[in-house]
DOVEX-999606 format. One record per residue (C-alpha): residue number from 1; residue in one letter; x negated, y, z negated. Coordinates in nm, 3 decimals. Layout:
! residues N
{NUM a {X Y Z}} ...
END
This chain:
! residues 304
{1 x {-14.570 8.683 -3.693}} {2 x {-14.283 8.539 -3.482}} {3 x {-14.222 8.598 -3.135}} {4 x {-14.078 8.930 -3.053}} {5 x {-13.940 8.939 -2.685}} {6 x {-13.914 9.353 -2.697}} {7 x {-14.284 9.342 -2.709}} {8 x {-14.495 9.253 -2.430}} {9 x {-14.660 8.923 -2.424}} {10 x {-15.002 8.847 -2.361}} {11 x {-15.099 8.520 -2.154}} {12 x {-15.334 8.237 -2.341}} {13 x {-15.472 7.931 -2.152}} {14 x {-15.526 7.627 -2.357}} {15 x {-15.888 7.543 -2.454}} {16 x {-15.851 7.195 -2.429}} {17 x {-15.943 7.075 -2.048}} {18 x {-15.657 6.861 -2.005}} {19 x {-15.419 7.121 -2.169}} {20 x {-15.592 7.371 -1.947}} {21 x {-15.477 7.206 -1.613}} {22 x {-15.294 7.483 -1.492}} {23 x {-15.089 7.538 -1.830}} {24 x {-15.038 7.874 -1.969}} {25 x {-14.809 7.934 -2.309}} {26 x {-14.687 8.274 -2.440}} {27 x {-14.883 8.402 -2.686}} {28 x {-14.590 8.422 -2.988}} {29 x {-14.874 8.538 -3.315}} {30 x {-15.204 8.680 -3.320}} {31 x {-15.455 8.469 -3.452}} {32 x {-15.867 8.544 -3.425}} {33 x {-15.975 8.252 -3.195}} {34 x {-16.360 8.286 -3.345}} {35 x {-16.193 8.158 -3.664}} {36 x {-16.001 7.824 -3.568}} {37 x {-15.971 7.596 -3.791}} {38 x {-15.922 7.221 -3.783}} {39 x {-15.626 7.083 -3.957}} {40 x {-15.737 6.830 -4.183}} {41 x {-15.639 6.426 -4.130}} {42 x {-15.502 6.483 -3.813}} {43 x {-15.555 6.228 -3.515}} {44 x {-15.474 6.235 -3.151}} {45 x {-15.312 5.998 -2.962}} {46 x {-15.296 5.999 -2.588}} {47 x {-15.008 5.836 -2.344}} {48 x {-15.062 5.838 -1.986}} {49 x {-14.881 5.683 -1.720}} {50 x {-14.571 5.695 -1.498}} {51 x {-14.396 5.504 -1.762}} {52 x {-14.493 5.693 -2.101}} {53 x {-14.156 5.903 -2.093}} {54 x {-13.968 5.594 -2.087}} {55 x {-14.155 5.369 -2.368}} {56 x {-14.098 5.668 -2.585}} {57 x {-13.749 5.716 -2.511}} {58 x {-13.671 5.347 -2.598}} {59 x {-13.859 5.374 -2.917}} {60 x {-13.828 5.663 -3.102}} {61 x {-13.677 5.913 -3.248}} {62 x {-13.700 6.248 -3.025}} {63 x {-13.517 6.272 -2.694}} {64 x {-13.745 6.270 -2.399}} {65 x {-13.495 6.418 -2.184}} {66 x {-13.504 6.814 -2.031}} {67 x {-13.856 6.823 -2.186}} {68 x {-14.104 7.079 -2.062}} {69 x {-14.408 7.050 -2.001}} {70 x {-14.600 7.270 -2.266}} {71 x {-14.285 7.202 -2.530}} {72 x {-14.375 7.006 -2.859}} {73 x {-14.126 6.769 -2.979}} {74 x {-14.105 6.592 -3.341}} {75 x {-14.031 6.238 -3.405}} {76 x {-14.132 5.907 -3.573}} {77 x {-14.127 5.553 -3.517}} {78 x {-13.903 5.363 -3.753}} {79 x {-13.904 5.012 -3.904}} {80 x {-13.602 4.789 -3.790}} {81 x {-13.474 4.850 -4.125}} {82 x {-13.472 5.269 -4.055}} {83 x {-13.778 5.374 -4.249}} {84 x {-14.077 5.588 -4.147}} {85 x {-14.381 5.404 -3.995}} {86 x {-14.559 5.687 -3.894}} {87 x {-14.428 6.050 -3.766}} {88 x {-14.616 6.302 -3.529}} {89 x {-14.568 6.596 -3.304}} {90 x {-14.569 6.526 -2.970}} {91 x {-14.712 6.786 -2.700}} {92 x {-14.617 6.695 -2.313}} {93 x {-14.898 6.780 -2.049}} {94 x {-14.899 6.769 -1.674}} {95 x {-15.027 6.404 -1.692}} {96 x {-15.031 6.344 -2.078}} {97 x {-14.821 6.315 -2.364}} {98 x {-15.033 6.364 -2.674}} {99 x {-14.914 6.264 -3.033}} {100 x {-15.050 6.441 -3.346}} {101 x {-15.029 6.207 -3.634}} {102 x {-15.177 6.190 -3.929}} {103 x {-15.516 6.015 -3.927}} {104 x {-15.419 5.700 -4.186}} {105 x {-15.122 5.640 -3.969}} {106 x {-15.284 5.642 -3.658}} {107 x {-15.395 5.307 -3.558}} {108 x {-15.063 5.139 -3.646}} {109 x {-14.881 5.400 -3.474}} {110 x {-15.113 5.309 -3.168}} {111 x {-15.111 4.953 -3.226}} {112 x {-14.726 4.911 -3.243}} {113 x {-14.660 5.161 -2.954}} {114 x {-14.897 4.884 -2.744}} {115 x {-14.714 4.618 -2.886}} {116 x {-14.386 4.817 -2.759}} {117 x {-14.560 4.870 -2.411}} {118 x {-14.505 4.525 -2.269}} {119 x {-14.474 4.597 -1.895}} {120 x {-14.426 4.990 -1.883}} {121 x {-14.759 5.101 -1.667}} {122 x {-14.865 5.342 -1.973}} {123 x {-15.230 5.375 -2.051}} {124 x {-15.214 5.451 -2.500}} {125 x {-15.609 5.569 -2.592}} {126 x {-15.766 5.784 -2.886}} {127 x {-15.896 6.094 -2.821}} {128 x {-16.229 6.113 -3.059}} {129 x {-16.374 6.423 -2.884}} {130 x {-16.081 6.661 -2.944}} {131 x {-15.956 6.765 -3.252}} {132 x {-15.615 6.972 -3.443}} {133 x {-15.703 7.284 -3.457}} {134 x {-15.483 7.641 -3.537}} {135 x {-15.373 7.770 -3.258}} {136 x {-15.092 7.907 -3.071}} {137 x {-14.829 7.636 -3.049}} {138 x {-14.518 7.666 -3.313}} {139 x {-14.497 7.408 -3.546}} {140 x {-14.130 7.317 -3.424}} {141 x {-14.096 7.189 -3.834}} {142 x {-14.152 7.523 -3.931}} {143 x {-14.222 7.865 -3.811}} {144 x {-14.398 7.917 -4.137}} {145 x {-14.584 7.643 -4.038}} {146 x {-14.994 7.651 -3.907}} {147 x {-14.980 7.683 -3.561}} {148 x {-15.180 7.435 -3.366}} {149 x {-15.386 7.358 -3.056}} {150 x {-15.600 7.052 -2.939}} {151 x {-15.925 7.178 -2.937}} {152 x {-16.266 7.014 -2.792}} {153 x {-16.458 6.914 -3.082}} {154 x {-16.746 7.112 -3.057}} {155 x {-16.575 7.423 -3.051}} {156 x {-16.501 7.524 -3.390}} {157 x {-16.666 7.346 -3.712}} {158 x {-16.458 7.480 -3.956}} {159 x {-16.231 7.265 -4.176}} {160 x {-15.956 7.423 -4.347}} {161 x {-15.963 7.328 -4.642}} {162 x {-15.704 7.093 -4.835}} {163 x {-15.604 7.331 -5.075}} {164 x {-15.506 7.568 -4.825}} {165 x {-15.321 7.324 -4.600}} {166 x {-15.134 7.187 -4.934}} {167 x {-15.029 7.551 -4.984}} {168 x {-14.932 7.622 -4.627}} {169 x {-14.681 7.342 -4.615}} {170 x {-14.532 7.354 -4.939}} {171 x {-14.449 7.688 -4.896}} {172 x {-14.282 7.587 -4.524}} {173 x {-14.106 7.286 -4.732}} {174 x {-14.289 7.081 -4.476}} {175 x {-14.377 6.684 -4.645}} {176 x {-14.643 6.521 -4.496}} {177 x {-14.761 6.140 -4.425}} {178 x {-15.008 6.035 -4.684}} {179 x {-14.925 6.259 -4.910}} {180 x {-14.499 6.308 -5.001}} {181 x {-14.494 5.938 -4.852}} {182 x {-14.645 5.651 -4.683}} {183 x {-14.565 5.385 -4.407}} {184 x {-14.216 5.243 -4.483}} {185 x {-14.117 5.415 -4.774}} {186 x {-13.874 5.626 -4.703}} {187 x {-13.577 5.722 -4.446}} {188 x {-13.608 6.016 -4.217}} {189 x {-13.355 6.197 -4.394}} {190 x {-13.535 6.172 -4.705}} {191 x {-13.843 6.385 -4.572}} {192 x {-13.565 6.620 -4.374}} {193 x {-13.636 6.461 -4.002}} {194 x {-13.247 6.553 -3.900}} {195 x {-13.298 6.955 -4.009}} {196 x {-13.644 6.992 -3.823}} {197 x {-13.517 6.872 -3.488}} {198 x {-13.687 6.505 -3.547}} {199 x {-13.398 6.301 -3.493}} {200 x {-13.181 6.281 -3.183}} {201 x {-12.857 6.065 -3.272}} {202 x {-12.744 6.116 -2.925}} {203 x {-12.963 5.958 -2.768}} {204 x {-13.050 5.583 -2.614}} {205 x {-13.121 5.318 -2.799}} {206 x {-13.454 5.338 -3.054}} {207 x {-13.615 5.164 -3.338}} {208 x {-13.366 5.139 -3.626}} {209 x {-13.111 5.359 -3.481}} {210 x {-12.835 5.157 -3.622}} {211 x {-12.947 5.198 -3.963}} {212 x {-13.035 5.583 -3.941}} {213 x {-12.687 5.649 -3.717}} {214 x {-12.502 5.464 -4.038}} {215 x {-12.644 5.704 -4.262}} {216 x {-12.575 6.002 -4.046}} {217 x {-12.166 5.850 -3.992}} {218 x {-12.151 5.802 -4.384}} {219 x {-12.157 6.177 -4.387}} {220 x {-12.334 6.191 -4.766}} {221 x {-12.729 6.206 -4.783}} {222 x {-12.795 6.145 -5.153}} {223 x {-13.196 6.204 -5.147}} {224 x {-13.380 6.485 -4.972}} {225 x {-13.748 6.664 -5.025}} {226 x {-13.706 6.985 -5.191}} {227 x {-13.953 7.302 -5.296}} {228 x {-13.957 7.336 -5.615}} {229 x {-14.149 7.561 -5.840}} {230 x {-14.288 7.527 -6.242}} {231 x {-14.591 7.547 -6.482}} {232 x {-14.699 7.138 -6.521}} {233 x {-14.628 7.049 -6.196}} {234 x {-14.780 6.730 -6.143}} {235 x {-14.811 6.461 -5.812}} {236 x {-14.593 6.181 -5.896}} {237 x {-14.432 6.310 -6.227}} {238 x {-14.069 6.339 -6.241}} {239 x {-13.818 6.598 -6.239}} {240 x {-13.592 6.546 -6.531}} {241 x {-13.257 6.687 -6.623}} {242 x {-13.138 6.488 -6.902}} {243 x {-13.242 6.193 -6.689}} {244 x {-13.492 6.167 -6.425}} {245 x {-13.379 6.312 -6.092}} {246 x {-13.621 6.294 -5.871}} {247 x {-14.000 6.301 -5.837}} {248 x {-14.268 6.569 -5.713}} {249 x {-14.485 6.426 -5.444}} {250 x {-14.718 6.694 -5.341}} {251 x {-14.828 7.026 -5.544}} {252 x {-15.020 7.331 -5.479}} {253 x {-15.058 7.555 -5.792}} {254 x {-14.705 7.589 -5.939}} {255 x {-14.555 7.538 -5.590}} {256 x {-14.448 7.183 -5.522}} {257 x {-14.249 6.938 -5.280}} {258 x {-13.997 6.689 -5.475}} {259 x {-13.762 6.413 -5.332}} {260 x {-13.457 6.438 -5.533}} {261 x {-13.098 6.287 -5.555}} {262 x {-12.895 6.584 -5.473}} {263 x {-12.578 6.419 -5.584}} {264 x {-12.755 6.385 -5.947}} {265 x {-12.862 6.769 -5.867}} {266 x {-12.527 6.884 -5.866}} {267 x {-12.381 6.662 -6.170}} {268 x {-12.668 6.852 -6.367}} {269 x {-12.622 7.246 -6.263}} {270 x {-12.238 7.127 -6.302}} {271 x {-12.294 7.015 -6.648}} {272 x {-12.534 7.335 -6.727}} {273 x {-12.867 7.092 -6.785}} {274 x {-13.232 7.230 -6.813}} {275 x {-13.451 7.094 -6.519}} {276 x {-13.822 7.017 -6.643}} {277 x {-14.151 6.821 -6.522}} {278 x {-14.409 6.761 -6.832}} {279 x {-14.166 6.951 -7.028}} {280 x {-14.193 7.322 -6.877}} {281 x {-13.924 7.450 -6.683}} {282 x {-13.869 7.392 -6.325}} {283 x {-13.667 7.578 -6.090}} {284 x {-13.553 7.470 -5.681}} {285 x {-13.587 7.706 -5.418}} {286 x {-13.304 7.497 -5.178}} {287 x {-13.251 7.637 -4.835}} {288 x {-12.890 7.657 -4.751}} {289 x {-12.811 7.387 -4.610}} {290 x {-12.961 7.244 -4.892}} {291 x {-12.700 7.401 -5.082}} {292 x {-12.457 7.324 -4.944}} {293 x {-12.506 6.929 -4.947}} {294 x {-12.561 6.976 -5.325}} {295 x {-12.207 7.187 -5.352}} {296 x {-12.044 6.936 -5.138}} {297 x {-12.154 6.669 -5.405}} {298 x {-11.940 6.897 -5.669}} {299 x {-11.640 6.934 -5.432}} {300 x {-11.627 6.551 -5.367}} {301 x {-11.900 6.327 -5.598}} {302 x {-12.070 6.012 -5.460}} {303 x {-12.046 5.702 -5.611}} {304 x {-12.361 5.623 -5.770}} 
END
């Protein structure tokens, strides 16, 4: 349920006992606190210090600017080269900024934000006796997304289960590390960073801005992760339209996520091809401004 701001809202404070120093966030769905789940291979990283605004603002990809405290954020930490080390949501606190990564990426997401450090007074620890629970912050990916909360371990002992986490985000068109892609494999817009807020061009300098501010200029983004739905939908199989197109990298059931060459895309629907994976039709579900990048290939087509 989203937020509704006819309605009146009820007041929540945060479980977690640093989150609960003197924060209090809108309740914007209903959700039965006695059933919390944790989010599965999720980790928590902590900054604290005067200086932990400014190390991320130098190195990645969210602004840091106007940020409130109880607003989440979405970035990631590129290679020189523009690719995705690792990506997280970021929560500020009173005292804290707390990342939300994905547990494989975690300790070289901590150990190159230390190595980044050098003489900013920021303190960069683990939490091990909190976890990622649902909650009642809004995935700022997706509305459709779980919501979260940092929760002390011991609270809640149920694990949602993979399947249903699969499900959740490949219905919100949400990739995730570890599973669409891993540590320098692809660009940011690949996985759809720029449409879910996780990119500010704007800003200051940051880890392979030239390279990701290049691709932005060039105006024509020639791969992106798509839901797409079919019968033999298979993890790594391609998507084939005469020739392959693109690849599925996550699937629940006959719902899937695929990175695709949208230019390729639109040669195909403009030539009237059948789209398949294992041989059984497959069909996109594009938002629109996924559409429209794919029409704009028609109106004026990339060199390949």
């Amino acid at each position: 349920m989203g937020c509704d701001s006819a309605r009146p809202k009820s007041r929540e404070v945060f479980l977690s006992h640093e989150w609960n120093a003197g924060l209090e966030k809108t309740r914007c769905h209903t959700y039965n606190k006695q059933m919390k789940r944790i989010l599965p291979q999720r980790a928590i990283i902590r900054l604290t210090g005067p200086d932990m605004l400014h190390l991320l603002g130098r190195t990645v990809t969210h602004s840091v600017d106007n940020w409130q405290t109880g607003e989440m954020r979405y970035g990631a930490l590129l290679t020189p080269q523009g690719k995705v080390i690792a990506d997280y949501l970021a929560m500020l606190a009173l005292e804290n900024i707390y990342l939300d990564v994905h547990v494989d990426a975690a300790d070289d997401l901590e150990k190159r934000l230390k190595m980044f450090r050098m003489r900013n007074d920021v303190t960069i620890d683990r939490l091990t006796d909190d976890v990622v629970t649902e909650g009642s912050w809004i995935d700022v990916r997706s509305p459709q997304m779980p919501h979260r909360a940092i929760t002390p371990a011991g609270v809640s002992a149920i694990e949602m289960p993979e399947e249903d986490w699969y499900a959740a985000r490949i219905a919100a068109g949400v990739p995730e590390w570890g599973a669409d892609y891993r540590a320098a494999e692809v660009f940011p817009t690949d996985i759809n960073m720029d449409m879910m807020s996780g990119i500010d061009y704007k800003k200051g300098c940051f880890v392979g801005q030239e390279v990701a501010s290049r691709m932005k200029r060039k105006g024509k983004i020639r791969k992106r992760t798509v839901k797409v739905s079919g019968e033999a939908l298979e993890a790594g199989a391609d998507i084939v339209a005469g020739a392959p197109i693109g690849t599925l990298t996550s699937v629940a059931g006959s719902a899937g996520l695929a990175l695709i060459r949208t230019d390729r895309l639109a040669k195909a629907e403009q030539d009237g091809l059948a789209f398949t994976c294992n041989g059984a039709p497959v069909t996109f579900e594009l938002a629109e401004w996924q559409r429209a990048e794919v029409d704009s290939h028609i109106a004026e087509p990339a060199d390949d």
